[in-house]
N, C-alpha and C positions, 0 to 999 in steps of 0.2 A: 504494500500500500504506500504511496507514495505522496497522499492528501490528507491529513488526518485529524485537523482544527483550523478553523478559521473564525474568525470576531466581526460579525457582523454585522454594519452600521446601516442606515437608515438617512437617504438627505434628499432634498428637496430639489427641485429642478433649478439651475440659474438661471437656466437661459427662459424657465417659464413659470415662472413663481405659482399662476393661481391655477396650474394644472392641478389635476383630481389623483394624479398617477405621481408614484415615489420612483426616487430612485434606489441601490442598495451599493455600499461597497463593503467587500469582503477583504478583509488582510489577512491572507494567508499563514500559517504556523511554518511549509515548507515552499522550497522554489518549487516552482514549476515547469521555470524553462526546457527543460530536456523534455520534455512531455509535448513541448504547445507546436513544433513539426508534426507529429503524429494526430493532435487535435484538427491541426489546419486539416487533415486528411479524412478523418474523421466526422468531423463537424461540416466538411465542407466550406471553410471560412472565407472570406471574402475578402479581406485583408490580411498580409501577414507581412509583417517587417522583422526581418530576422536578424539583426543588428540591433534595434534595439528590444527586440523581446517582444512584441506585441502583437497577439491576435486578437483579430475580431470577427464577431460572427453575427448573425442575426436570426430569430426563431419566434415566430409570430410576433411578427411584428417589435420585438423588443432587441435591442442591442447587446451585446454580452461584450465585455475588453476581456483578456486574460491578458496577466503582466507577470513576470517569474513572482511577486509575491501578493498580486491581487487579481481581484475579481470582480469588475462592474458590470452593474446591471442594470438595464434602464425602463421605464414603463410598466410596475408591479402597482399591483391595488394596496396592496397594506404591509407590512412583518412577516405574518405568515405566508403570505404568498415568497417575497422576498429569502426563506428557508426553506419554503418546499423547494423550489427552485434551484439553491445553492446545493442543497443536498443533489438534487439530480444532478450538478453540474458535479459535483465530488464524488459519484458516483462512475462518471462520464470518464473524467479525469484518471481515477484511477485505475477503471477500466481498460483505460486506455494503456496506460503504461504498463498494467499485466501484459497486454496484448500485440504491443508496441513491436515485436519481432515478428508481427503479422502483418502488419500495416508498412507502407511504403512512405516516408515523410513529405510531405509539401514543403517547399522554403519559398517556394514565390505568391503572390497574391492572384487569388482570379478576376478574370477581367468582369468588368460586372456587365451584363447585355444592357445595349440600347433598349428604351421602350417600342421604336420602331420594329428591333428583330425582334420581338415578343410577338407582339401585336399581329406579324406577318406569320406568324405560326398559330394565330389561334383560328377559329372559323370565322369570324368577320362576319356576324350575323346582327350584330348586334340586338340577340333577341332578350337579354335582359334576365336570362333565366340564371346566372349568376350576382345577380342583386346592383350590378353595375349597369349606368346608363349605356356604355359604349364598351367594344373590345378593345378600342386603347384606355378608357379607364380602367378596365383590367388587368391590361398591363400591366400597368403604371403600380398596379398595388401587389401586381404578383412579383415587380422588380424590389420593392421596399417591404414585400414578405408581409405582408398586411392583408392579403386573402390567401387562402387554399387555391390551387390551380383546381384541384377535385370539383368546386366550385361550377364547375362549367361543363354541363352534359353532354354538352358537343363534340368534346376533345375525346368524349371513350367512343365515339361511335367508330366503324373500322375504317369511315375513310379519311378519318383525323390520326388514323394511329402513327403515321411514320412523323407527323409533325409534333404530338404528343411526344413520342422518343426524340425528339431533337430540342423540345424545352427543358426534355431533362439535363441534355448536357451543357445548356446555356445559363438556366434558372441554377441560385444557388443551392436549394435542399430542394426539389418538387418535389421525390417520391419522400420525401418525410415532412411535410412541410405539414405541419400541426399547432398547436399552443404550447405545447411540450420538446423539451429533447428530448432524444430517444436514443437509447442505449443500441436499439436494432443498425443506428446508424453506424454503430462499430462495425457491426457483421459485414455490412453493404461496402466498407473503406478496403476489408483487407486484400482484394482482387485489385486494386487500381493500380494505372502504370504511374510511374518514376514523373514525377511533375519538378526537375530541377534547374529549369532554366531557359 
């Protein structure tokens, strides 16, 4: 186990004072860096700067930083959401580094898609049956991880499938893209090729 306490704080938005949502940082007991290659893998992150240690990732809608001795987390209702949460991420975590001879590490950032190639892969029906007025507003919220792609009917039928598989490789998490991480998302990292440069 290579996570095994963390103290965690509770703070308010700067940039939005009369937002309804907290923020949470966790200071860590151990580093994490050796771990956060394998996480980028894993999690599928979206940023990773490996000089100075920092991944980030996004998971409905909420932002997550790992730093070698912290852990921010943005857009939580209250405390105990802010610990179920941390818990799953220390779960993630260490997960991960049992597992870590399984997994292939990430050291570069992935490129985040245009809302245009989103958009051109969805069915362009704009029929609303995903709660959004337009398929570029869907996009737009499937790029910032703020809706389920599942959302959208359209996308299972068979003659959306080949475009389906090609938002998976574009979109940062589709086939796990939930409220939750997901621990399954370890299973799904350890086949992936060498992403070093």
């Amino acid at each position: 186990m290579l996570l095994r306490k963390y103290d965690l704080k509770i703070v308010l938005s700067d940039c939005n004072p009369s937002s309804l949502k907290v923020n949470a940082i966790a200071d860590l007991s151990e580093d994490i860096s050796e771990v956060l290659p394998y996480l980028n893998t894993a999690l599928k992150g979206l940023q990773y700067y490996a000089e100075e240690k920092i991944l980030t990732a996004k998971r409905g809608g909420r932002l997550i930083t790992f730093r070698p001795r912290q852990i921010a987390l943005t857009k939580l209702e209250d405390e105990r959401e802010a610990t179920a949460v941390m818990e799953e991420l220390k779960k993630i975590v260490n997960e991960t580094y049992a597992n870590k001879d399984h997994i292939v590490p990430t050291y570069t950032s992935r490129p985040i898609p245009r809302p245009l190639d989103v958009f051109k892969l969805l069915p362009g029906k704009n029929c609303k049956e995903c709660g959004e007025p337009t398929c570029m507003a869907f996009a737009m919220k499937l790029i910032n991880d703020e809706l389920d792609w599942k959302q959208c009917p359209l996308l299972f039928r068979k003659e959306s499938e080949t475009n389906r598989l090609k938002l998976t490789e574009i979109l940062p998490n589709p086939a796990e893209q939930t409220d939750e991480i997901s621990p399954r998302n370890l299973q799904n990292s350890k086949q992936e090729e060498p992403k070093n440069g």
